[in-house]
KEZALO-779679 format. One line per 4 residues: number of its first residue (from 1); their letters; for each residue x, y, z of C-alpha. Coordinates in nm, 4 decimals. Example, Ala and Ser with C-alpha at 12.3 -4.5 7.8 and 13.67 -1.06 7.14 Angstrom:
<pts>
1	AS	1.2300 -0.4500 0.7800  1.3670 -0.1060 0.7140
</pts>
This chain:
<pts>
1	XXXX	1.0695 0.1139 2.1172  0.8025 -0.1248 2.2942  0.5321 0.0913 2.1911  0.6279 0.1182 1.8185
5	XXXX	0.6901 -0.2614 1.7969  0.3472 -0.3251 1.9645  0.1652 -0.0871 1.7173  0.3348 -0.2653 1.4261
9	XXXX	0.2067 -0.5560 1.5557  -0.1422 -0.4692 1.6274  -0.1459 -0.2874 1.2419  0.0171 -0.6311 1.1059
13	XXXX	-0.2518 -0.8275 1.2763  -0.5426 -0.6031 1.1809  -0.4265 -0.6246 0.8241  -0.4045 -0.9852 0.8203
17	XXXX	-0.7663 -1.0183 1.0022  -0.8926 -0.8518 0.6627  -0.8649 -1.1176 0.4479  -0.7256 -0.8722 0.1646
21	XXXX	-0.4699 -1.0622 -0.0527  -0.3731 -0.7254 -0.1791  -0.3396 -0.5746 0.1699  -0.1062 -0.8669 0.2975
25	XXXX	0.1518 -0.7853 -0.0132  0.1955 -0.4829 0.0481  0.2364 -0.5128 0.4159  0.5169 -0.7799 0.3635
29	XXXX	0.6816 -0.5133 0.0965  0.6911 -0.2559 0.3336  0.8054 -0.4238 0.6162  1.0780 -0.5339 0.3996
33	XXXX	1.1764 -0.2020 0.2416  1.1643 -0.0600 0.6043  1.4115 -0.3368 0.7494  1.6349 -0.3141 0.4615
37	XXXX	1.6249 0.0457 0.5580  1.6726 0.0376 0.9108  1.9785 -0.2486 0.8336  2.1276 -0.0117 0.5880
41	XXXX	2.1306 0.2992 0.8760  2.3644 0.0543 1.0788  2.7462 0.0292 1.1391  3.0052 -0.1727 1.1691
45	XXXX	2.9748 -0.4970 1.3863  2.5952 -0.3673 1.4954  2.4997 -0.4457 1.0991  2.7086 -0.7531 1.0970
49	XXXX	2.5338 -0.8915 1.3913  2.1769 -0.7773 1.2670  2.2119 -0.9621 0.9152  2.3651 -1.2717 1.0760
53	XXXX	2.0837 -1.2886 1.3333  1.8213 -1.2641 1.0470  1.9519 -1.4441 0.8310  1.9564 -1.7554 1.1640
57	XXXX	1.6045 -1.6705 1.2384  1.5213 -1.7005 0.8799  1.6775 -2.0477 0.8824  1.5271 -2.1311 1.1792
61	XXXX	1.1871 -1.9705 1.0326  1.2077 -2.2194 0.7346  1.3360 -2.5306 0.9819  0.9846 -2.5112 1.2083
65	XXXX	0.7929 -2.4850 0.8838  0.9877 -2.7895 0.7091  0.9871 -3.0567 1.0030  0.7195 -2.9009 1.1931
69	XXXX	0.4636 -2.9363 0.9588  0.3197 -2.5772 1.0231  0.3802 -2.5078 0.6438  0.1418 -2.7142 0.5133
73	XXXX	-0.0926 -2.6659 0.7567  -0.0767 -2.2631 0.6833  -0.0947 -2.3448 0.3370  -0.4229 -2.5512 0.3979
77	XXXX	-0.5513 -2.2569 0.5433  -0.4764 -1.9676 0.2884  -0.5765 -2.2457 0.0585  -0.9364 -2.2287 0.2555
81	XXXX	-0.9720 -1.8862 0.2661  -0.8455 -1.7797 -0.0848  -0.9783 -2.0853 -0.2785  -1.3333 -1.9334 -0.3092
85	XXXX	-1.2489 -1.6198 -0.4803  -1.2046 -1.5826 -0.8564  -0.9092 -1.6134 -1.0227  -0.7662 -1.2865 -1.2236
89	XXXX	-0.9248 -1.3543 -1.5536  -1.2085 -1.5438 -1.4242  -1.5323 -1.3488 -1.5487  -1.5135 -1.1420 -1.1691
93	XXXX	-1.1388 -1.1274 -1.1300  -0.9423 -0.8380 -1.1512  -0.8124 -0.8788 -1.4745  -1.1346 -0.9133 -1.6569
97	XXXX	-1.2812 -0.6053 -1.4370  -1.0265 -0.4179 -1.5904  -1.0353 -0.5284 -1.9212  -1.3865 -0.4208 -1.9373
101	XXXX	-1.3694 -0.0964 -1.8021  -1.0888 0.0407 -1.9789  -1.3129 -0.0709 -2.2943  -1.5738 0.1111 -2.1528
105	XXXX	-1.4043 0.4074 -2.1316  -1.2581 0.4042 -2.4584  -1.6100 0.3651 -2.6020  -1.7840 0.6006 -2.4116
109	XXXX	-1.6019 0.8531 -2.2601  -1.2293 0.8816 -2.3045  -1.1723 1.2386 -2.2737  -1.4697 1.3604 -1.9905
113	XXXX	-1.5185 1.0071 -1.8637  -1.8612 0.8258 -1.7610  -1.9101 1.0081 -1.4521  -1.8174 0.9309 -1.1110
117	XXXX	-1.9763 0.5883 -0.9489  -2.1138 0.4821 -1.2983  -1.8749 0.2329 -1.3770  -2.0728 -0.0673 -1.1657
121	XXXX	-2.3923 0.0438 -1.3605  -2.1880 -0.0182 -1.7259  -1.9986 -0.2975 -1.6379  -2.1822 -0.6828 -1.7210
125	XXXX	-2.0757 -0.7976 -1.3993  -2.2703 -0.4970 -1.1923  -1.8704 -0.4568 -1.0436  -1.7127 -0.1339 -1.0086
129	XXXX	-1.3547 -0.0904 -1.1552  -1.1771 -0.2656 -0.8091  -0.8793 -0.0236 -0.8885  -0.9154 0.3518 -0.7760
133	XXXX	-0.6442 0.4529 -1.0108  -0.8178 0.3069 -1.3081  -1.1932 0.4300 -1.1639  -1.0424 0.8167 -1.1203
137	XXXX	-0.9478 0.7850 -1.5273  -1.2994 0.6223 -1.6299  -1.4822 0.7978 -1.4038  -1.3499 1.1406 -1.4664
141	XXXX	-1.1676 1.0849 -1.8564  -0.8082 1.1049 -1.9327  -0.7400 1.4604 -1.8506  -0.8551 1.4842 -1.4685
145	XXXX	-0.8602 1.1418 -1.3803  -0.4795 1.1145 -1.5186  -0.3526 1.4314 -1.3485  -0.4750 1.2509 -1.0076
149	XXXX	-0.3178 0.9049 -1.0766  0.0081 1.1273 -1.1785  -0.0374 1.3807 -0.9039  -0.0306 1.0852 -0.5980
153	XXXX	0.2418 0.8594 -0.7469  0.4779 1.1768 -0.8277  0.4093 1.2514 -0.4463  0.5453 0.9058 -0.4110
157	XXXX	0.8539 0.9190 -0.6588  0.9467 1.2633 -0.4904  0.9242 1.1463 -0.1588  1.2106 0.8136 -0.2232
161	XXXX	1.3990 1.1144 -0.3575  1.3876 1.3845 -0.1099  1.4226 1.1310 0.1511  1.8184 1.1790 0.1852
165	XXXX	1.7611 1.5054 0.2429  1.5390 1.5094 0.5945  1.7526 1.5899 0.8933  1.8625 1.2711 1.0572
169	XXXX	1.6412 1.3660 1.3683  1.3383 1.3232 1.1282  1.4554 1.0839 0.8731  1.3027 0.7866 1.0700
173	XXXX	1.0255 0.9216 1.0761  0.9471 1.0304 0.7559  1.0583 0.7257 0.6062  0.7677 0.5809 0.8131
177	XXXX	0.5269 0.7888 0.6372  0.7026 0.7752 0.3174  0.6376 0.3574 0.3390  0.2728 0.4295 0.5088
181	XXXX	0.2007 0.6201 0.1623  0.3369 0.3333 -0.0512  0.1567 0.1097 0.0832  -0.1778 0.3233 0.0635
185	XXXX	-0.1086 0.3143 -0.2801  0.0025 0.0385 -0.3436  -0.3507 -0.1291 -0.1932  -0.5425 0.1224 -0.3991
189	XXXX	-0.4547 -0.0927 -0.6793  -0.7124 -0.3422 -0.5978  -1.0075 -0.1591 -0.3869  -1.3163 -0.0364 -0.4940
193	XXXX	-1.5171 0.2615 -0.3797  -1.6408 0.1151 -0.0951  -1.3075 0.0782 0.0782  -1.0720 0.3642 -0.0569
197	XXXX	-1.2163 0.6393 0.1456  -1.0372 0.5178 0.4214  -0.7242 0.4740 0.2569  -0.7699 0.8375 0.0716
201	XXXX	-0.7937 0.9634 0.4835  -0.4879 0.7758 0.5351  -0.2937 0.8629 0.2753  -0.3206 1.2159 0.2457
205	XXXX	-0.2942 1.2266 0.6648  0.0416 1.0975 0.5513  0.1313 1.3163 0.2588  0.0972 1.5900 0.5192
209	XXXX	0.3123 1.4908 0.7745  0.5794 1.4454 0.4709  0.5270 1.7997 0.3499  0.5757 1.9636 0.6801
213	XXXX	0.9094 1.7865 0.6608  1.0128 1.8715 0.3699  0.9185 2.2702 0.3908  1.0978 2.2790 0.7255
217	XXXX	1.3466 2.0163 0.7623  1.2157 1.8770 1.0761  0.8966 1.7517 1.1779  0.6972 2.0214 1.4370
221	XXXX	0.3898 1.8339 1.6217  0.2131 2.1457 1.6700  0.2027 2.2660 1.3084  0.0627 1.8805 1.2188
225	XXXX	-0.1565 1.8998 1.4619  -0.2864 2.2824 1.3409  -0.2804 2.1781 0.9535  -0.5213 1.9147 0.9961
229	X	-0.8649 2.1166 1.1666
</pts>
C-alpha cells in the first residue's frame, strides 16, 4: 500500500513538474474517477467513514486556503506560469491550430490526407496540429486516420464496459490501467508529435495488460512480461 501511494505520488509530482495544463486535468480526472471508484468498492460503516473523512479534509483543504492565504498565493503562481502562453483562439492557441488544419485538410486532402508530419509545413503558424487525434485524420485522410481515432477510443468505451466483468482479484488492477489509458488519451488531445511517442508507448503498454485480462479473466505476470519482447 506504501509503495503504490508513493508511486502515485512521485507520477503526480512528475506530472505537475511538466508544466502541461492539459496533463494536470487529466491527472485530477483520474484521480477522481479512481477514488470515486475505490469509495464505491466499500461497505457499510468503512464507506461512511471514508466520505465523512473527505469530505472534513476537503473542508479543512478549503479553510488553509481561505485564512491562510495559500490560495492566492498558488493562484499568483499558476497565474506566472500560465500567463505567457496563448489563449485558445489567440493566433497560436489551440483553437485556431485546429481551425486551420481541419481547413487544410478539407482543401487538400480529405480522403488520403497531406501526408504524415506535413501539417507544420502547411500551417501559417509553422505549428503542427497539437492534437494527435486530429494530426492521424489530416495526416493520413478520413479513412485511416478515422479508423485509428475510432480504433483507440472504442478500446476505451469497451474497457468502462467490460470492467464489471474482471475477476475481483484483478479488478483493481485493471481499473488502474483502464484510468492509465484514459488519461493517455485524454492528454493526446493537446500534444504534438514531439511528445506523443511517449504516450503511444504508454498507452498501448496499457491496452495490453487490459487484453490479457480480458482473454483470461485474471491478470498472469509471465504472459505480460512474454507479450511485450
Amino acid at each position: 500500500g506504501r509503495t503504490n501511494l508513493l508511486s502515485f505520488v512521485i507520477c503526480l509530482v512528475c506530472i505537475i513538474l511538466t508544466n502541461s495544463r492539459m496533463g494536470i486535468v487529466a491527472a485530477m480526472i483520474v484521480l477522481l474517477l479512481s477514488g470515486s471508484y475505490a469509495v464505491k468498492k466499500m461497505e457499510g460503516k468503512q464507506k461512511q467513514r471514508t466520505i465523512i473523512g473527505l469530505l472534513f479534509l476537503g473542508l479543512l483543504f478549503v479553510a488553509a486556503l481561505v485564512f491562510t492565504g495559500i490560495g492566492e498565493r498558488a493562484i499568483a503562481s499558476l497565474t506566472s506560469i500560465y500567463g505567457n502562453r496563448s489563449g485558445f483562439s489567440d493566433e497560436y492557441g489551440r483553437g485556431s491550430i485546429w481551425r486551420e488544419a481541419i481547413s487544410i485538410w478539407v482543401n487538400r486532402g480529405f480522403f488520403f490526407g497531406i501526408g504524415t508530419a506535413q501539417m507544420q509545413f502547411a500551417t501559417s503558424t509553422g505549428r503542427a496540429c497539437h492534437n494527435t487525434w486530429l494530426e492521424w485524420i489530416c495526416s493520413c485522410g478520413v479513412i485511416v486516420g478515422s479508423s485509428v481515432v475510432v480504433y483507440f477510443f472504442g478500446l476505451l468505451i469497451s474497457g468502462f464496459r467490460r470492467r464489471t466483468q474482471i475477476s475481483d482479484e484483478d479488478r483493481v488492477l485493471y481499473q488502474a490501467l483502464l484510468m492509465g489509458l484514459f488519461g493517455m488519451i485524454w492528454c493526446l488531445l493537446t500534444v504534438d508529435n514531439i511528445t506523443n511517442s511517449y504516450l503511444w508507448f504508454f498507452a498501448l503498454t496499457l491496452i495490453k495488460g487490459m487484453s490479457i485480462i480480458n482473454e483470461k479473466g485474471t491478470f498472469d505476470s509471465k504472459v505480460y512480461d512474454n507479450s511485450l519482447f
